[in-house]
MIVO-777487 format. One record per residue (C-alpha): z, x, y; residue in one letter; chain; residue number from 1. Coordinates in nm, 4 decimals. Layout:
BEGIN
up|east|north|marse|marba|tivex
Z|X|Y|a|A|NUM
...
This chain:
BEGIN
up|east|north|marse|marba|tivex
-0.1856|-1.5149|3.6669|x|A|1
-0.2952|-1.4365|3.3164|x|A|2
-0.4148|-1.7101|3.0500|x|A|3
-0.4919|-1.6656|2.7288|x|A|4
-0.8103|-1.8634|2.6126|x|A|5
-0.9522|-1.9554|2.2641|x|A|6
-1.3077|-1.8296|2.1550|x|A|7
-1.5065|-2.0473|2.0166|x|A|8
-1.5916|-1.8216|1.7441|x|A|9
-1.4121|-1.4757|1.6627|x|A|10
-1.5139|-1.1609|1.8739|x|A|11
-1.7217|-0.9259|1.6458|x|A|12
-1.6763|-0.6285|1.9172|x|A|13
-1.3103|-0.6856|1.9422|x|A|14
-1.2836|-0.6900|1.5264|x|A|15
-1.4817|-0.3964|1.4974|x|A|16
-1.2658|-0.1690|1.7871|x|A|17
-0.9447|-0.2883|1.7378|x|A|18
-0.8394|-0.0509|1.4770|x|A|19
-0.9446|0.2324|1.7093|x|A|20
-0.8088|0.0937|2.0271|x|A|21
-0.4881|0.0575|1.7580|x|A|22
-0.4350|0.3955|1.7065|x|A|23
-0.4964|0.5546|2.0118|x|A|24
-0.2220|0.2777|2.1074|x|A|25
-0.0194|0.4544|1.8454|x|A|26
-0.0669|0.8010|1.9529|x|A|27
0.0458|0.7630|2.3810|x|A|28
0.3531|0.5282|2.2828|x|A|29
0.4496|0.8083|1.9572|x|A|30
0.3673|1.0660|2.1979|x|A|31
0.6272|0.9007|2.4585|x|A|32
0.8244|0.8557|2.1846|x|A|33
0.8656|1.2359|2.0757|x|A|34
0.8886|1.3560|2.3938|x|A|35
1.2010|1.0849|2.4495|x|A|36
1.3642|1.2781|2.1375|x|A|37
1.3044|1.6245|2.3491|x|A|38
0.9638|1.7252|2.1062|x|A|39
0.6318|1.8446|2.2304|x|A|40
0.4376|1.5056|2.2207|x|A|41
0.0775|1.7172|2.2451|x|A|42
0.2116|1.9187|1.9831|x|A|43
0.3253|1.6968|1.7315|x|A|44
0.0400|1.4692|1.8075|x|A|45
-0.2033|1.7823|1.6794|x|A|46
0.0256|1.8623|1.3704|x|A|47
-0.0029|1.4928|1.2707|x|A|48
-0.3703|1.4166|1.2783|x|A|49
-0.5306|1.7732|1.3208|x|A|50
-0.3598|2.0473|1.1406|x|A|51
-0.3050|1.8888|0.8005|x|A|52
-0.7329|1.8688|0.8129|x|A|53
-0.8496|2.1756|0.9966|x|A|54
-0.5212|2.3732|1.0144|x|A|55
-0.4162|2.7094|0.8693|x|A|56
-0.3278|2.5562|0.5634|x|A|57
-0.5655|2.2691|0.5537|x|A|58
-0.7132|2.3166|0.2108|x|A|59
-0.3410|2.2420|0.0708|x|A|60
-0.2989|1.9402|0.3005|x|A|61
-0.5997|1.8133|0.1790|x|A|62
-0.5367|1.7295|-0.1201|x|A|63
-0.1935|1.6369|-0.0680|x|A|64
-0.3815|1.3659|0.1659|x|A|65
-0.6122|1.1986|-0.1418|x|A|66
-0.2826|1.1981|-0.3482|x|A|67
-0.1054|0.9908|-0.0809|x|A|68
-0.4086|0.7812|-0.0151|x|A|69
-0.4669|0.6468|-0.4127|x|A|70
-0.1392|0.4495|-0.4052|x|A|71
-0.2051|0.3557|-0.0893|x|A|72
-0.5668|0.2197|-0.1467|x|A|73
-0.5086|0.0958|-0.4928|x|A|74
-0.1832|-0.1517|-0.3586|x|A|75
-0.3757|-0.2662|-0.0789|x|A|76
-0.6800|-0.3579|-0.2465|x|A|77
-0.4848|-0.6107|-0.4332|x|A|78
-0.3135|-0.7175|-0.1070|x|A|79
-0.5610|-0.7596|0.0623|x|A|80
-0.7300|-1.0057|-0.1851|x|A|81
-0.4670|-1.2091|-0.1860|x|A|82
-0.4257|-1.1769|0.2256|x|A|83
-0.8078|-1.3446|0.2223|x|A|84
-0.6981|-1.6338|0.0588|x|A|85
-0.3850|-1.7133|0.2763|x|A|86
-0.1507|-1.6029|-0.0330|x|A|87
0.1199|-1.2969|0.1103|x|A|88
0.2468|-1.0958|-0.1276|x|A|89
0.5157|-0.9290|0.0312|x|A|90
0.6629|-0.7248|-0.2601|x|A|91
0.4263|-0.4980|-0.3745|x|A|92
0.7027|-0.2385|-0.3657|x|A|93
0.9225|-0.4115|-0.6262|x|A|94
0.5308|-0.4306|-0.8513|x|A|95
0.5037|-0.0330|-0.8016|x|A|96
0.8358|0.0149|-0.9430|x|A|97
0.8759|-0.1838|-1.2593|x|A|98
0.4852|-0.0801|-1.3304|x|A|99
0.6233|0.2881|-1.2890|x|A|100
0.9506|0.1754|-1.5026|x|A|101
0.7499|-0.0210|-1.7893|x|A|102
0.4524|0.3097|-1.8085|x|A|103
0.7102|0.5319|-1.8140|x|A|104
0.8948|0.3622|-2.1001|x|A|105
0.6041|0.3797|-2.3284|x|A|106
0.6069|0.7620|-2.2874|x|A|107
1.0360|0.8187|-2.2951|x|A|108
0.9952|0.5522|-2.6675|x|A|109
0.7091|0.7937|-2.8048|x|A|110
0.8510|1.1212|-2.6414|x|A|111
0.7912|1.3749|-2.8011|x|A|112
0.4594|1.2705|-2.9906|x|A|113
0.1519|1.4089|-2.9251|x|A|114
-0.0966|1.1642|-2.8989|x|A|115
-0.4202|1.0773|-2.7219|x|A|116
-0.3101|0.7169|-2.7084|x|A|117
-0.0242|0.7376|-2.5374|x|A|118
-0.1305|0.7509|-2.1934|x|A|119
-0.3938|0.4710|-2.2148|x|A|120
-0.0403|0.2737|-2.3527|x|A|121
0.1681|0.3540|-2.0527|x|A|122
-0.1428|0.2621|-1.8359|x|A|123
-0.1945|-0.1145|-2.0140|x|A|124
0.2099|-0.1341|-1.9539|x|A|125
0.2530|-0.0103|-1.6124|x|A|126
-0.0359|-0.2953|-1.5444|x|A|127
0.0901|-0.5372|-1.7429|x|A|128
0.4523|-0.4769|-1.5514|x|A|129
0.3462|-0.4788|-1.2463|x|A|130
0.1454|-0.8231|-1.3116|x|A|131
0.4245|-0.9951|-1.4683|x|A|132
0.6372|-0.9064|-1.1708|x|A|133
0.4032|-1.0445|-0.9875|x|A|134
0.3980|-1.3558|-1.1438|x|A|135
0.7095|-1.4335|-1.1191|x|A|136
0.6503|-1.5578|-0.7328|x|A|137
0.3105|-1.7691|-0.8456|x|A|138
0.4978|-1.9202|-1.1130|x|A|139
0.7753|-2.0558|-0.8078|x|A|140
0.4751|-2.1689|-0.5735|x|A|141
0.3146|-2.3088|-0.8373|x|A|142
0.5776|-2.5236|-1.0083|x|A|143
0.8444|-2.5771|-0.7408|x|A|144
0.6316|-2.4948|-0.3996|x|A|145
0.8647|-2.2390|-0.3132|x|A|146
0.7484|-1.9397|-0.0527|x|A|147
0.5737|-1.6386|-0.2146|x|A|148
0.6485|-1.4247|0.0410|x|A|149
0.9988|-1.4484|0.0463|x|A|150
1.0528|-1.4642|-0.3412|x|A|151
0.8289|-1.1500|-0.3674|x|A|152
1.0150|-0.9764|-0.0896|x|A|153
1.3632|-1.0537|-0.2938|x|A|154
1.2342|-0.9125|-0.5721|x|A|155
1.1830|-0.5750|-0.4787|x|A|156
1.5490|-0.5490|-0.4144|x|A|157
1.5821|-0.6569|-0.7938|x|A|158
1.3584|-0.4051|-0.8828|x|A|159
1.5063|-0.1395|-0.6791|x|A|160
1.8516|-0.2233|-0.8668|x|A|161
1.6876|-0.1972|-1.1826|x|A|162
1.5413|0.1369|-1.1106|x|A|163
1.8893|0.2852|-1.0348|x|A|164
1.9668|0.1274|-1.3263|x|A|165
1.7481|0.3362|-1.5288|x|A|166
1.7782|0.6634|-1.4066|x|A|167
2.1765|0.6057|-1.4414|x|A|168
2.1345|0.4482|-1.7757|x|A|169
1.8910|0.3865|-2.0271|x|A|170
1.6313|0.6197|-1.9364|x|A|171
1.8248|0.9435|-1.7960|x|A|172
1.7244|1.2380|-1.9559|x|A|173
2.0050|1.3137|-2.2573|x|A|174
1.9245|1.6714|-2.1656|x|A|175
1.9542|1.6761|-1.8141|x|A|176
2.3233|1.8118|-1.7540|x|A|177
2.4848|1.4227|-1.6756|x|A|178
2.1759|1.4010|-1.3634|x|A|179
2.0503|1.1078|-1.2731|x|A|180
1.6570|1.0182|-1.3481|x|A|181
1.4382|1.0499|-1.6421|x|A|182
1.2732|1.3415|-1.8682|x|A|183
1.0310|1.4707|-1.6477|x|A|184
0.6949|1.3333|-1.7514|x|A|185
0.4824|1.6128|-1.5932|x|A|186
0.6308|1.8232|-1.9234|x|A|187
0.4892|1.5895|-2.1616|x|A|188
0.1073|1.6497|-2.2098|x|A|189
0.0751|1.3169|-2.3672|x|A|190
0.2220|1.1568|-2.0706|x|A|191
0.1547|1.3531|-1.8091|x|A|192
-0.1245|1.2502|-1.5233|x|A|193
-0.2272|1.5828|-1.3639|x|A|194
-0.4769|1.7148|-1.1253|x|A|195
-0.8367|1.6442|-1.2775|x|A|196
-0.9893|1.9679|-1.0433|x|A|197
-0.7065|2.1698|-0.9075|x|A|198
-0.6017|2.2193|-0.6002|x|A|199
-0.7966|1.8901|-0.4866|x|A|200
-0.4981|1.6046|-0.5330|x|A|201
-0.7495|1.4290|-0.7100|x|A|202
-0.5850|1.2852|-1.0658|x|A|203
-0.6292|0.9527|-1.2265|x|A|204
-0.4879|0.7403|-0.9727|x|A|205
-0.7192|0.8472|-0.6970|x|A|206
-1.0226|0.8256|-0.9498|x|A|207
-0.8764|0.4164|-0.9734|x|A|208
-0.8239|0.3941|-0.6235|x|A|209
-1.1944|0.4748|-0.5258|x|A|210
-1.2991|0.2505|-0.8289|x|A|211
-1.1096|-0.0220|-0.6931|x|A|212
-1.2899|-0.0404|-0.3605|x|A|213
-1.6211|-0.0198|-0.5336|x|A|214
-1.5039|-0.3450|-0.7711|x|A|215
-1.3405|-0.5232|-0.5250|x|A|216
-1.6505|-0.5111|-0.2472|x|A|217
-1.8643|-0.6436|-0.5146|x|A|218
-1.5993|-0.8841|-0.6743|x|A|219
-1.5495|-1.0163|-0.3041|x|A|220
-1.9364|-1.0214|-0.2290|x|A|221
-2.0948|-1.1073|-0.4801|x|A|222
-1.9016|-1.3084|-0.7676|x|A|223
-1.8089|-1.6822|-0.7522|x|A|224
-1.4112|-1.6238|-0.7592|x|A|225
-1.4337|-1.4078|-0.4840|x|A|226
-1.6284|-1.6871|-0.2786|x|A|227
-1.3745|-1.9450|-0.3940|x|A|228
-1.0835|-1.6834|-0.2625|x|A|229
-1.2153|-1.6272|0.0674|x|A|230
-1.3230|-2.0219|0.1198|x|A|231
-0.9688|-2.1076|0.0303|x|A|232
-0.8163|-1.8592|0.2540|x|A|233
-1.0933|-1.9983|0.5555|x|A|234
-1.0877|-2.3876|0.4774|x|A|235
-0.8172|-2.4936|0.2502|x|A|236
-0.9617|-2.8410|0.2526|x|A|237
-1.2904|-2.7503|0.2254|x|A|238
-1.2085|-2.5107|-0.0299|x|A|239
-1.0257|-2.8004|-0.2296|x|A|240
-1.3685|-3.0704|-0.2006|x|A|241
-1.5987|-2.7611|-0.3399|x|A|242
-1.3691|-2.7514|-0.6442|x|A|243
-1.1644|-2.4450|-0.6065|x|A|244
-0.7906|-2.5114|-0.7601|x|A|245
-0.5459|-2.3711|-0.5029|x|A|246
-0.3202|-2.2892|-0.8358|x|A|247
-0.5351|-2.1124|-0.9707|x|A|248
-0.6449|-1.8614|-0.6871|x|A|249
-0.2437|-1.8088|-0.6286|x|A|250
-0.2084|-1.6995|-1.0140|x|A|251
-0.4824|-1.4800|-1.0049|x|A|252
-0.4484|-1.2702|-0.6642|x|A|253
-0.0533|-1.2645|-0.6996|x|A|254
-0.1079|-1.1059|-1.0759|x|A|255
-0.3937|-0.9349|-0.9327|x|A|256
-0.2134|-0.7536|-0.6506|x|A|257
0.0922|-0.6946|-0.8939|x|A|258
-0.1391|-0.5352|-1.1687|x|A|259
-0.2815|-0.2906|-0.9365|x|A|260
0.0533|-0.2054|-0.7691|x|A|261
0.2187|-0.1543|-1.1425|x|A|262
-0.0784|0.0778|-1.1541|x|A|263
-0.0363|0.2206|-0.8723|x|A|264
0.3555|0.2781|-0.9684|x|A|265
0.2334|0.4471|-1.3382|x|A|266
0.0157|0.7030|-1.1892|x|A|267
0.2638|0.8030|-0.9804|x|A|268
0.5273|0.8498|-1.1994|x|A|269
0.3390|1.0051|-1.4706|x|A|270
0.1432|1.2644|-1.1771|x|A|271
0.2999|1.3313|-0.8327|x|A|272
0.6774|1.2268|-0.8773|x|A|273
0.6800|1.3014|-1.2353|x|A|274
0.9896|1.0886|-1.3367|x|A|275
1.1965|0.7954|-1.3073|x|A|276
1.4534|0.8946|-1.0224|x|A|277
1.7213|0.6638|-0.8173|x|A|278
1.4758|0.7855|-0.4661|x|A|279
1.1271|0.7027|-0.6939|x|A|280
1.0817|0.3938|-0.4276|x|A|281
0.8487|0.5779|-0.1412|x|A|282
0.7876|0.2519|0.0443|x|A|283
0.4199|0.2407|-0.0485|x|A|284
0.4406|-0.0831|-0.1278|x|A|285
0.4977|-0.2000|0.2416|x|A|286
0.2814|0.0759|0.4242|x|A|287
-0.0131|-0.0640|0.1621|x|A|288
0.0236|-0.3872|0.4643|x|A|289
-0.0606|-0.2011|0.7180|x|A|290
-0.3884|-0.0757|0.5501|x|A|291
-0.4697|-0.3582|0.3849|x|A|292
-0.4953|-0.5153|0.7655|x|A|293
-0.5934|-0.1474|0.9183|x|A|294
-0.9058|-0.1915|0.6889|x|A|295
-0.9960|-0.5527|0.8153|x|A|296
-0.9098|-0.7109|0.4250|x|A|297
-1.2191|-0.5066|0.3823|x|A|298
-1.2505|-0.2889|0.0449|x|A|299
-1.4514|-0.0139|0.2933|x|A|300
-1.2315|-0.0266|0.5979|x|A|301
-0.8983|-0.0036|0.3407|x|A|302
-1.0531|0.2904|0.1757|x|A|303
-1.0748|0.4703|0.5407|x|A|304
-0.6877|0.2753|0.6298|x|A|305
-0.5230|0.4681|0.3399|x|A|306
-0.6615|0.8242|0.4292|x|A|307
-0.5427|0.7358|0.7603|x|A|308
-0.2269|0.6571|0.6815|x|A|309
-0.2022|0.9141|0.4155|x|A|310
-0.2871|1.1528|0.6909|x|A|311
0.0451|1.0107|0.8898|x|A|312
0.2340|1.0804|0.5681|x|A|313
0.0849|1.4624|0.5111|x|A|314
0.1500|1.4973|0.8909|x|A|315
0.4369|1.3688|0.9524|x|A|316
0.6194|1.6120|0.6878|x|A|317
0.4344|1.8725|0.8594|x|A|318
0.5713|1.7758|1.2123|x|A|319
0.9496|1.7129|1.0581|x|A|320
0.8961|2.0534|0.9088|x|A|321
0.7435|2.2475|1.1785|x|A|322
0.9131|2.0276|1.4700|x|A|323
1.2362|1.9024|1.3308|x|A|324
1.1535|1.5146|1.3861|x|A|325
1.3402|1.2836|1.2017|x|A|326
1.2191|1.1084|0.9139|x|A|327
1.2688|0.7523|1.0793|x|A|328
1.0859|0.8692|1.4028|x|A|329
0.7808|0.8946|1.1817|x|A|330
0.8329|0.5801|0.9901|x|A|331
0.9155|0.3937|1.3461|x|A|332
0.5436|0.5807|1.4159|x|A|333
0.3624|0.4574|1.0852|x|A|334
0.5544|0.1179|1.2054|x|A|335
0.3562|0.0869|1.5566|x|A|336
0.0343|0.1059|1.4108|x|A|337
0.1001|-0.2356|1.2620|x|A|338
0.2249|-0.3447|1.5854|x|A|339
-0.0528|-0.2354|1.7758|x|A|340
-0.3334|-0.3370|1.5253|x|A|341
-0.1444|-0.6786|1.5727|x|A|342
-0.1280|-0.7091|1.9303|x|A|343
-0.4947|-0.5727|2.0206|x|A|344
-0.6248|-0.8054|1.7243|x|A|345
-0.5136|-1.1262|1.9281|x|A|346
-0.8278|-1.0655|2.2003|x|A|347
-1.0625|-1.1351|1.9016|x|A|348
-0.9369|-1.4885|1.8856|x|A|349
-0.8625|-1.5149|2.2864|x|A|350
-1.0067|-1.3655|2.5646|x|A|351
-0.7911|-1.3190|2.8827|x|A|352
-0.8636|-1.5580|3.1800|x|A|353
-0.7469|-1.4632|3.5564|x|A|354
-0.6779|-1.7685|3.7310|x|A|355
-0.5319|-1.8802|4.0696|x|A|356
-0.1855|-1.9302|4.0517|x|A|357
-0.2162|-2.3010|4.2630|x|A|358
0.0593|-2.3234|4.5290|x|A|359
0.2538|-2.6122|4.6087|x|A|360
C-alpha cells in the first residue's frame, strides 16, 4: 500500500517540474476528453498549443495572444501578492468590472471632448475602482474578522448586477437604436486604448502588464513590505514578534490586487472590448488563479502562466472554430490545469512511501 509522507523541507525538483508535469497532465486527460465528445484529440491538441504560434495564420494569433495575456498577468500579479501572505482574494472578477465601469465613466461624462487628459482620468478611476472594491472585503476582515474570500467572491455577483445595470441603464448609448451597452469607446480618440505597433496586440495594458512583473519581482525581493508579506504568509507568529501588523498587510494586498484588476478592467474596456456590454465579464478574473499559482506566486513564472493560458484562450477559439468544440469543453480544459497543477504540487510537500500492508 501507498503512504503519503511529509518532507522535512519542500522538494525544489518537484516545485520546479510540476507546472510541466501539469500540463502535459492537461493535454492526455483534454485529449481523452475531445475524443469522448467524437473530436480529433491529436488534432485539437495541435490547434490549441501549435497553430495559434507557428500556424498559417500565426502572425494574427500572436498578437491576439499578448492581448489576452496583459489582463491575465496584470490580475494575477496582484493575486498572487496577496496569495504569499495567506490573504485570498477570490473576486478579482467583480475588481475588473467596476474598474472597467468607473474608467469608462470618466470617458461617457467627458464624451465628446477632446482632451489629452482624459485617458490618464479614466486610468486613476478604473484603479481607484477597482481598489475600493477591493477594500470592501479588508475592511470586513479587518473590523469584524469575517472571510475575505467569501465576501470577495459575493461581490463579483454584485458587480456583475451592476454591470447589467449599466449597459441597460445609465450608461447605454442614447444613440444606439434601444441596444444594450455603452458608446463604443474605441470611437473616441480621447478614450480609446489602441494598438501601440499594429498588428502586434501590444496596447497599454500589455505595456502595464510587463511593468508589473518587473515592479513586483523587485517589490517582493528587495523592499521591506514585500519581506513583511511573504514572512506573514510563512510564519504568522513570527511575522507578528518581527513587527509586521497582520491589518495592515490585508489592507494593502487586498487594495493592491483590486487596483491592478480595476486596471486590468479599464484597459480592456477602453482597447479590446471597447465598451460597457451586459457579456463585458470574460472570467479573467478567476483564470488570473490559475496563473497566479501556474507561475509559482512568482512575478517571472506568472509572466510565462498568462501567455500560457492566453495561448489556451487564442486556441481554444481556434479549435471551437475549426473543430466545433464547445465553449465549456475548453473552459472544463483551462479548468484541469488547476487541478492538475494542484494534485502534482502535493509530492513537493510528501513523497510517496510503499509499505507492507501487515497481515493479521
Amino acid at each position: 500500500m501507498f503512504r503519503l509522507e511529509a518532507r522535512p523541507q519542500p522538494s525544489r525538483f518537484w516545485i520546479a517540474v510540476t507546472p510541466i508535469l501539469a500540463v502535459i497532465a492537461t493535454m492526455i486527460a483534454g485529449g481523452l476528453m475531445f475524443a469522448v465528445l467524437g473530436k480529433d484529440p491529436l488534432a485539437s491538441i495541435r490547434m490549441i498549443f501549435w497553430d495559434p504560434l507557428m500556424g498559417e495564420y500565426a502572425f494574427y494569433y500572436r498578437g491576439q495572444l499578448l492581448t489576452k495575456a496583459g489582463p491575465l498577468i496584470l490580475i494575477a500579479i496582484g493575486l498572487s501578492i496577496g496569495f504569499r501572505a495567506g490573504i485570498w482574494n477570490i473576486g478579482a472578477e467583480g475588481q475588473y468590472i467596476i474598474g472597467a465601469i468607473c474608467g469608462a465613466g470618466v470617458a461617457l461624462a467627458a464624451y465628446p471632448v477632446q482632451a489629452w487628459y482624459i485617458f490618464p482620468l479614466m486610468v486613476l478611476a478604473g484603479g481607484l475602482g477597482g481598489w475600493a472594491w477591493g477594500m470592501i472585503p479588508a475592511i470586513l476582515r479587518n473590523r469584524f474578522g469575517t472571510n475575505e474570500i467569501l465576501v470577495s467572491l459575493m461581490l463579483v455577483y454584485v458587480a456583475q448586477h451592476l454591470l447589467s445595470s449599466m449597459a441597460l441603464g445609465l450608461m447605454r448609448n442614447p444613440e444606439g437604436m434601444g441596444f444594450p451597452g455603452s458608446r463604443n469607446l474605441q470611437q473616441y480618440p480621447s478614450a480609446a486604448n489602441p494598438e501601440l505597433i499594429a498588428g502586434t496586440g501590444i496596447h497599454w495594458g500589455v505595456v502595464a502588464a510587463f511593468l508589473s512583473v518587473i515592479v513586483a519581482y523587485v517589490f517582493m525581493s528587495r523592499h521591506m513590505t514585500g519581506f513583511q508579506i511573504r514572512l506573514m504568509g510563512e510564519s504568522p507568529r513570527a511575522a507578528t514578534f518581527a513587527g509586521v501588523i497582520p491589518k495592515r498587510v490585508v489592507t494593502f494586498t487586498l487594495g493592491l490586487s483590486g487596483a491592478l484588476a480595476g486596471l486590468a478592467g479599464l484597459f480592456e474596456v477602453s482597447g479590446p472590448a471597447g465598451q460597457i456590454t451586459i457579456d463585458f465579464a470574460s472570467g479573467y478574473g478567476f483564470t488570473a488563479i490559475i496563473v497566479a499559482f501556474l507561475g509559482r506566486l512568482h512575478p517571472i513564472g506568472i509572466m510565462l502562466g498568462g501567455l500560457l493560458m492566453a495561448l489556451t484562450y487564442v486556441g481554444g477559439n481556434l479549435v471551437q472554430q475549426q473543430a466545433g468544440l464547445p465553449a465549456a469543453a475548453i473552459q472544463a480544459f483551462q479548468g484541469m490545469l488547476l487541478f492538475f497543477l494542484l494534485a502534482f504540487d502535493l509530492l513537493s510537500a510528501y513523497r510517496v512511501r510503499l509499505v507492507k500492508r501487515e497481515h493479521r
